[in-house]
GUTOR-138827 format. One record per residue: x, y, z of N, C-alpha, C in turn; residue in three letters. Coordinates in nm, 2 decimals. Example, Ala and Ser with C-alpha at 12.3 -4.5 7.8 and 13.67 -1.06 7.14 Angstrom:
BEGIN
<r n_east="1.32" n_north="-0.57" n_up="0.78" ca_east="1.23" ca_north="-0.45" ca_up="0.78" c_east="1.32" c_north="-0.33" c_up="0.78" aa="ALA"/>
<r n_east="1.28" n_north="-0.22" n_up="0.71" ca_east="1.37" ca_north="-0.11" ca_up="0.71" c_east="1.29" c_north="0.00" c_up="0.79" aa="SER"/>
//
This chain:
BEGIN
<r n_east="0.09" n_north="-0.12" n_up="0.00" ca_east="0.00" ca_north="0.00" ca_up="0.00" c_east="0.09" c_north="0.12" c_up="0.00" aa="UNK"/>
<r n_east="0.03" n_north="0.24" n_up="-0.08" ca_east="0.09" ca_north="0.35" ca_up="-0.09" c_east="0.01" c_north="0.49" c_up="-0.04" aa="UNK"/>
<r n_east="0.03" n_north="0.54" n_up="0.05" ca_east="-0.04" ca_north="0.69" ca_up="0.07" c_east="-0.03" c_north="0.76" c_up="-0.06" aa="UNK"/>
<r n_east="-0.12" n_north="0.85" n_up="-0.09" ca_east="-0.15" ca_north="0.91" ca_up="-0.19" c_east="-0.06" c_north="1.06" c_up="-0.15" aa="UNK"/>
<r n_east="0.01" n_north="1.08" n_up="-0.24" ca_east="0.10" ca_north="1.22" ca_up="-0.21" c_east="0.10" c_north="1.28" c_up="-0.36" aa="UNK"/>
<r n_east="0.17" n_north="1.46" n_up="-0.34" ca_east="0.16" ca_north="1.52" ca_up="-0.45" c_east="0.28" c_north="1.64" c_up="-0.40" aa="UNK"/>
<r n_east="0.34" n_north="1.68" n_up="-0.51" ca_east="0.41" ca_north="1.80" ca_up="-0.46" c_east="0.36" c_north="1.94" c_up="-0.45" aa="UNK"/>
<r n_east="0.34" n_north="2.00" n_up="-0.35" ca_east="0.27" ca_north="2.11" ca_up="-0.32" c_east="0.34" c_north="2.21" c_up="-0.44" aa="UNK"/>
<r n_east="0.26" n_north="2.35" n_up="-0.47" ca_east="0.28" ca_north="2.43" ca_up="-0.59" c_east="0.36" c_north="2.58" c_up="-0.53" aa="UNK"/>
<r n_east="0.27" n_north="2.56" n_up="-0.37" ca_east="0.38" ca_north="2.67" ca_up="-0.29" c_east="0.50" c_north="2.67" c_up="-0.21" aa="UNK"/>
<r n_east="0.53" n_north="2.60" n_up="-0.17" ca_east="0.69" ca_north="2.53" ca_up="-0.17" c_east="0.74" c_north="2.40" c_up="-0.17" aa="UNK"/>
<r n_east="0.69" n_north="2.38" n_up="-0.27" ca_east="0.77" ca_north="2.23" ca_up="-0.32" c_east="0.75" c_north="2.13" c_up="-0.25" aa="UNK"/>
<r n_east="0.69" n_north="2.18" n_up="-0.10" ca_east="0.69" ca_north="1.99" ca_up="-0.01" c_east="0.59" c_north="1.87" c_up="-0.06" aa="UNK"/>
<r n_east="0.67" n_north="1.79" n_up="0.00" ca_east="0.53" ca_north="1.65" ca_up="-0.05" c_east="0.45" c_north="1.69" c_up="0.06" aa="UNK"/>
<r n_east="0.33" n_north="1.65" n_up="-0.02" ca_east="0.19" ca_north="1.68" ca_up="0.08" c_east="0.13" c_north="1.48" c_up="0.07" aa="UNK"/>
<r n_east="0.09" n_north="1.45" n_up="0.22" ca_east="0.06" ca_north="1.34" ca_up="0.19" c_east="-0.11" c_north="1.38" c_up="0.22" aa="UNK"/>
<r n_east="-0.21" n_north="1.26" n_up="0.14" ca_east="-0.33" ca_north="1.30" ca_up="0.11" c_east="-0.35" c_north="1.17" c_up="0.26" aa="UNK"/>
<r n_east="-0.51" n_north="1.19" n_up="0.31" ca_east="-0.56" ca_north="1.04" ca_up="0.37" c_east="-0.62" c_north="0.95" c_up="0.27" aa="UNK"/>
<r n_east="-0.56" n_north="0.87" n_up="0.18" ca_east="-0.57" ca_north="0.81" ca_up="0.10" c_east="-0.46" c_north="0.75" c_up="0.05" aa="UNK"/>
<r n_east="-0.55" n_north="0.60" n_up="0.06" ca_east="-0.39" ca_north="0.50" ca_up="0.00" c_east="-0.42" c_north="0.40" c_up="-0.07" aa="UNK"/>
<r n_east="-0.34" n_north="0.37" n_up="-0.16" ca_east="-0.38" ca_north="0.26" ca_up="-0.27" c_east="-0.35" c_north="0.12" c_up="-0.23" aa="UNK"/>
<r n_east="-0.41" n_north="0.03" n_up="-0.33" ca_east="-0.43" ca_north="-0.11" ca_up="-0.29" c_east="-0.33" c_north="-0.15" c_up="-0.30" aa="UNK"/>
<r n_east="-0.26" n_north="-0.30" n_up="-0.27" ca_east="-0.14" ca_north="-0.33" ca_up="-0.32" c_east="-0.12" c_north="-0.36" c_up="-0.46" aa="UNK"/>
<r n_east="-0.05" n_north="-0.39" n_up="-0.52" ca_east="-0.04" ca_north="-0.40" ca_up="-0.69" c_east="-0.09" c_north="-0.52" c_up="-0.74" aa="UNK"/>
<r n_east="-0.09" n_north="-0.65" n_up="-0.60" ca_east="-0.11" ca_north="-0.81" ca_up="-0.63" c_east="-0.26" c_north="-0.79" c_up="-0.60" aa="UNK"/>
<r n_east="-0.30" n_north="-0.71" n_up="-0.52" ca_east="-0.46" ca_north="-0.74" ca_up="-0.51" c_east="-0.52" c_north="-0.73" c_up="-0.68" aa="UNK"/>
<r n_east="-0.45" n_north="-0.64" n_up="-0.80" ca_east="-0.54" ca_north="-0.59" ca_up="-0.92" c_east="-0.53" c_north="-0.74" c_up="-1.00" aa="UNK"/>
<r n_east="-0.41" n_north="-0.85" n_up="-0.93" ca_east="-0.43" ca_north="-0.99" ca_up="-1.00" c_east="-0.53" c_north="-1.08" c_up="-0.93" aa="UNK"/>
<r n_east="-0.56" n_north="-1.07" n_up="-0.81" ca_east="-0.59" ca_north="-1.18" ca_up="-0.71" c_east="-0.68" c_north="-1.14" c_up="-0.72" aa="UNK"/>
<r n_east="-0.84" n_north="-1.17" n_up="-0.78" ca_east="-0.98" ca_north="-1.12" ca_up="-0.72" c_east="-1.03" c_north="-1.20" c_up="-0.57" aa="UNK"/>
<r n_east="-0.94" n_north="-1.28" n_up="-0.48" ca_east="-0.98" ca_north="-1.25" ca_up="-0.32" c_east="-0.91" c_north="-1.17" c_up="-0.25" aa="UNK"/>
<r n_east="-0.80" n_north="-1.15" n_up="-0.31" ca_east="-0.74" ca_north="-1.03" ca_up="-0.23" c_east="-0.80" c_north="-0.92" c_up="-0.26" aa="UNK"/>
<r n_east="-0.85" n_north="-0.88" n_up="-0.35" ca_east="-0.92" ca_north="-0.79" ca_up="-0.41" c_east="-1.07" c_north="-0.71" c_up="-0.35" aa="UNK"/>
<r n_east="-1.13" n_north="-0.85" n_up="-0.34" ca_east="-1.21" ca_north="-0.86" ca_up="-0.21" c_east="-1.22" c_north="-0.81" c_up="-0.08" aa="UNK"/>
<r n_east="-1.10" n_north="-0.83" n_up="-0.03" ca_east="-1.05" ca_north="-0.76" ca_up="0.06" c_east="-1.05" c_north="-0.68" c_up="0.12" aa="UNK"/>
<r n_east="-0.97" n_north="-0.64" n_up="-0.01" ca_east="-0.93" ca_north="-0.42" ca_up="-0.01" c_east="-1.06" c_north="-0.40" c_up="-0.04" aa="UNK"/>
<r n_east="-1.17" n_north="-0.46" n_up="-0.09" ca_east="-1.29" ca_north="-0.37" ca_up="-0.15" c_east="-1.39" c_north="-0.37" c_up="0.03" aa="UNK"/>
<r n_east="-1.36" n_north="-0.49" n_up="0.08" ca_east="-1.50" ca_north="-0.51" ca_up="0.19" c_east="-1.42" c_north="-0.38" c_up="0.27" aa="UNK"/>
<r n_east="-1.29" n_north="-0.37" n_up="0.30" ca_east="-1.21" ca_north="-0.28" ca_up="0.40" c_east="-1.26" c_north="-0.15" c_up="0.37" aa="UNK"/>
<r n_east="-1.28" n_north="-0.10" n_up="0.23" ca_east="-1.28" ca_north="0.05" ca_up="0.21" c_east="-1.44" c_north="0.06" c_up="0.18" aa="UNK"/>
<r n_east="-1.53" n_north="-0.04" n_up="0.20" ca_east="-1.64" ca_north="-0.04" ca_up="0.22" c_east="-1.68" c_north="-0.03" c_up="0.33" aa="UNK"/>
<r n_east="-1.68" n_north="-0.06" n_up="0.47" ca_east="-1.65" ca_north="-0.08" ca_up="0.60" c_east="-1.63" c_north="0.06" c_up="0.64" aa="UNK"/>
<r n_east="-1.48" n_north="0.10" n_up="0.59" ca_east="-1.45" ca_north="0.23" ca_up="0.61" c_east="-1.52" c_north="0.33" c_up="0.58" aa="UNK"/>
<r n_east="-1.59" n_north="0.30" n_up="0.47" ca_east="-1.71" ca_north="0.43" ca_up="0.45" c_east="-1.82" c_north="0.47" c_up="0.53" aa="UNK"/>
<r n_east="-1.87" n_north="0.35" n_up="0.55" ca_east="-1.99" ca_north="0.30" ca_up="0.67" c_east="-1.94" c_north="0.35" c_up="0.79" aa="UNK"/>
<r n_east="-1.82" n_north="0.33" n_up="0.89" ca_east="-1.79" ca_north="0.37" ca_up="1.00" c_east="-1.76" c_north="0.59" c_up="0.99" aa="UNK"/>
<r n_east="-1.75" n_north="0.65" n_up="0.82" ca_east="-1.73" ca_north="0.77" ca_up="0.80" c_east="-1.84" c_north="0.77" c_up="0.85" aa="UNK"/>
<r n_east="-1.95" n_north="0.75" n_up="0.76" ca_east="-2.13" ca_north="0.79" ca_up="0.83" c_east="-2.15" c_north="0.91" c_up="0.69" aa="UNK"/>
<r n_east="-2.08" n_north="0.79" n_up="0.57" ca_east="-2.09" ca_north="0.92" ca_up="0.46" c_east="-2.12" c_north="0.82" c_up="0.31" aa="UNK"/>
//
């Protein structure tokens, strides 16, 4: 998994985002896939959004 980052435009620092991507084996494995999907489904449900 990777946090989602970008280089800021007003001084150059990395800005990390609350967002992070799946692992690269989950986009082969559809139960790992599973997974990541039931987790950031879960996750949404405990936002309350």
């Amino acid at each position: 998994c990777r946090q989602w980052t970008y280089t800021g435009t007003r001084h150059g620092k990395l800005v990390a985002m609350p967002y992070w991507s799946i692992p690269d084996s989950a986009f082969d494995d559809p139960d790992e896939m599973t997974v990541w999907a039931r987790r950031a489904y879960e996750a949404g449900r405990r936002a309350g959004k």
